[in-house]
Residue, then its C-alpha position, 0 to 999 in steps of 0.5 A: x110579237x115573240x116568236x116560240x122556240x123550240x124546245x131542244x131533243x133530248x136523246x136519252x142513250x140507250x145500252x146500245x147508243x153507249x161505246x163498250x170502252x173495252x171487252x174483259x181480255x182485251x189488250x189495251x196497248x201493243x206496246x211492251x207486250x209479250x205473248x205464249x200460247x198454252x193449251x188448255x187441258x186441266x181437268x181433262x182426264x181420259x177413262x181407265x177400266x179394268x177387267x180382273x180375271x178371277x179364275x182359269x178355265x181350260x178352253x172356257x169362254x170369257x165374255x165381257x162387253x165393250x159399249x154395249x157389243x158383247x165380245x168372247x175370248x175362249x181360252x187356248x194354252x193359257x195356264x192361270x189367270x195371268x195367262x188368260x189377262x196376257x191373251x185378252x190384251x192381245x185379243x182386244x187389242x187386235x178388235x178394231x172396234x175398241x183398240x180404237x176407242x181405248x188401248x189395252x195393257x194386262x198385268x199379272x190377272x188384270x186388263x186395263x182400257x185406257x181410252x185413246x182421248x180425254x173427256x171419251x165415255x165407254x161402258x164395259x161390262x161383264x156377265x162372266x162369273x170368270x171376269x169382274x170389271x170396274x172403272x177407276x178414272x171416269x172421263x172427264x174435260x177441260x173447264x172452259x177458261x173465261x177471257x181474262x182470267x188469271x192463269x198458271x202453267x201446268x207443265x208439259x203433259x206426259x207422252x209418248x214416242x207416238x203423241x203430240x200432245x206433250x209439245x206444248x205447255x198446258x194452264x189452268x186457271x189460278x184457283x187454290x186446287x192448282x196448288x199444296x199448300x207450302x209448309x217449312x219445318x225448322x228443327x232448331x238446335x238447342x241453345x244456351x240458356x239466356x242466349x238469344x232465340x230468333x225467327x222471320x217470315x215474309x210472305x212474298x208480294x207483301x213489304x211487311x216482315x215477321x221478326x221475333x226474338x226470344x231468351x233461351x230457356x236452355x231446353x228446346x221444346x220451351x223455346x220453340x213454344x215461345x217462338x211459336x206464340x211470339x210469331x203468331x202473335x206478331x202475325x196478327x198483329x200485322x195482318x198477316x196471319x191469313x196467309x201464314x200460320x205457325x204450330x210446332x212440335x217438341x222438336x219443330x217449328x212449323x211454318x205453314x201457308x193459310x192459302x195453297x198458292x201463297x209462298x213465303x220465306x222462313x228462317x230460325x237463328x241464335x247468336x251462337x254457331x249452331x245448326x238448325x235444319x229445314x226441310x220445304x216443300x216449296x216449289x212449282x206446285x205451292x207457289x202462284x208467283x212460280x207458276x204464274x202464267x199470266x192472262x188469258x186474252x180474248x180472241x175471236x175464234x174462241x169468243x162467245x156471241x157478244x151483244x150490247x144488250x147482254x154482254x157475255x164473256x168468252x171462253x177457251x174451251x177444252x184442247x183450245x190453245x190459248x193465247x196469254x199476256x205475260x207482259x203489257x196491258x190488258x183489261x180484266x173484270x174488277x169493280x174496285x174503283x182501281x188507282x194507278x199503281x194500286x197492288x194487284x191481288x189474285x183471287x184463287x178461289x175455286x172457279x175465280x182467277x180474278x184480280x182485285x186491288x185489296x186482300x180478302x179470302x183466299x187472294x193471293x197478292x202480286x208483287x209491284x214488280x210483276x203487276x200493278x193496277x192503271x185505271x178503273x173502266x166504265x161500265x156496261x150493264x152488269x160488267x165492270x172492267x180495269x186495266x191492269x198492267x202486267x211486267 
């Protein structure tokens, strides 16, 4: 008689039964790794409002409120409304109440409240027909920076003698109103009619180049026409044309970045000896390659409440210093099924910063010297990861 076997248990994995290969922001190796700290400030600003004296009064009282307490100045051997704006900066710099919230600084008829600290709201107020107040800058904070974004500096912000905010670099994530957008205006000479008329473009990051040459007609605002259209033409015909764009004047060829963030190199040339002048504004302020920062990595002090059954992702928030991979390898949000060595772009859409394999709208791409893909990763419920490798 045969004896029965037993059928084998099938454990079905659950989210849970399933290792999370990596969290987006995490190092993968501690080899070749280099690390900086910036402090995360962007778009923080502090409140700014002003109280404008409209007229003088001998010994009269001015009456304005400071969050909601109301307060009165009353004129003493003023002689205009400068005077009394002079002597209201004292007084309200003398009231610990508010010259602990905001500082106040008067010039000609006007006072101006600057609150001590970004993101702090006050109201300030006037029931003086003498007195009109207004808010020119409402408080505002940092964005959180999600792990694993990319970044770009910000600079150093601005202090003074008695801060200690100014003694590290600020980033923000890499999103296009980081950036303005770069523009090269070439004003050619003019050259000889049947001389040879030529331009480049080459948008940093990518291997293709734009090259035309025309004939010269022997008038300038004819041949900058043909070098706009042959130019134009030259970067579509390659792609190229979502990243640079060319128009022109009678005088001026004008080079223009299609994405704020893109930066590009331009040149205007004949085969005589001629002097063509540019002007640029290429700079920290118009280039993701110069400003790039790097990656913001995860660490726990700063993440979010991570489970298996609903990843989330943690974030930097407002005044947090944060920890950046500027060389090694880090694992990032991206399913695009990534190969080794594939090219790394950025997406610099506003609230984005992420990296992709391919261009698309408002990607800005990386050099292979400064980032290139490893492998794809696996993924876990709606996240999907890659390792990107950083030079």
């Amino acid at each position: 008689m045969t004896r029965p076997t037993a059928s084998p248990k099938v454990h079905q994995l659950t989210v849970r039964d399933r290792k999370l290969q990596a969290y987006i922001g995490q190092r993968h190796s501690e080899v070749d790794k280099l690390d900086r700290n910036y402090v995360n400030l962007d778009p923080q600003a502090a409140q700014i409002s002003t109280i404008v004296v409209d007229s003088y009064s001998a010994a009269a009282d001015y009456v304005f409120s400071f969050n909601g307490v109301e307060y009165t100045y009353t004129e003493d051997s003023d002689t205009d409304e400068d005077g009394v704006a002079s002597a209201l900066e004292a007084f309200i710099n003398d009231l610990g109440a508010i010259y602990g919230f905001v500082t106040a600084s008067a010039a000609t008829d006007t006072v101006t409240l600057t609150g001590r600290l970004p993101g702090y709201t006050f109201t300030l107020t006037d029931s003086d027909a003498k007195l009109t107040t207004a808010t020119t800058t409402s408080a505002a904070d940092a964005d959180a920076v999600e792990f694993g974004r990319a970044l770009v500096s910000a600079g150093y912000p601005t202090g003074s003698v008695t801060d200690v905010e100014d003694t590290l670099e600020s980033a923000s994530l890499a999103e296009t109103g980081a950036f303005t957008a770069q523009v090269d205006t070439w004003t050619p000479a003019e050259a000889a009619a049947a001389s040879l008329f030529g331009a480049t473009v080459q948008v940093k990051g990518l291997d293709d180049a734009v090259a035309v040459t025309v004939t010269a007609t022997g008038t300038v605002a004819d041949d900058i026409d043909l070098l706009d259209a042959a130019l134009n033409q030259a970067l579509a015909d390659l792609g190229l044309d979502d990243y640079v764009v060319v128009t022109n004047t009678d005088t001026t060829l004008i080079f223009t970045a299609d994405i704020e963030g893109v930066e590009f190199s331009s040149t205007v040339w004949t085969d005589e000896a001629l002097a063509h002048t540019v002007t640029s504004n290429k700079s920290f302020s118009t280039s993701l390659l110069r400003a790039w920062a790097g990656v913001a990595l995860r660490v726990s002090d700063e993440e979010a409440s991570l489970d298996f059954d609903n990843d989330t992702v943690g974030s930097y928030s407002a005044n947090a210093t944060m920890l950046v991979a500027e060389r090694g390898e880090v694992w990032v949000e991206n399913d695009d099924s990534v190969s080794r060595g594939d090219q790394v772009w950025v997406d610099l859409s506003t609230g984005e910063g992420l990296f992709y394999n391919a261009a698309g709208t408002d990607r800005v791409p990386l050099p292979l010297s400064k980032a290139e893909w490893i492998k794809a990763g696996r993924s876990l419920d709606n996240e999907t990861i890659a390792l990107l490798r950083l030079k």
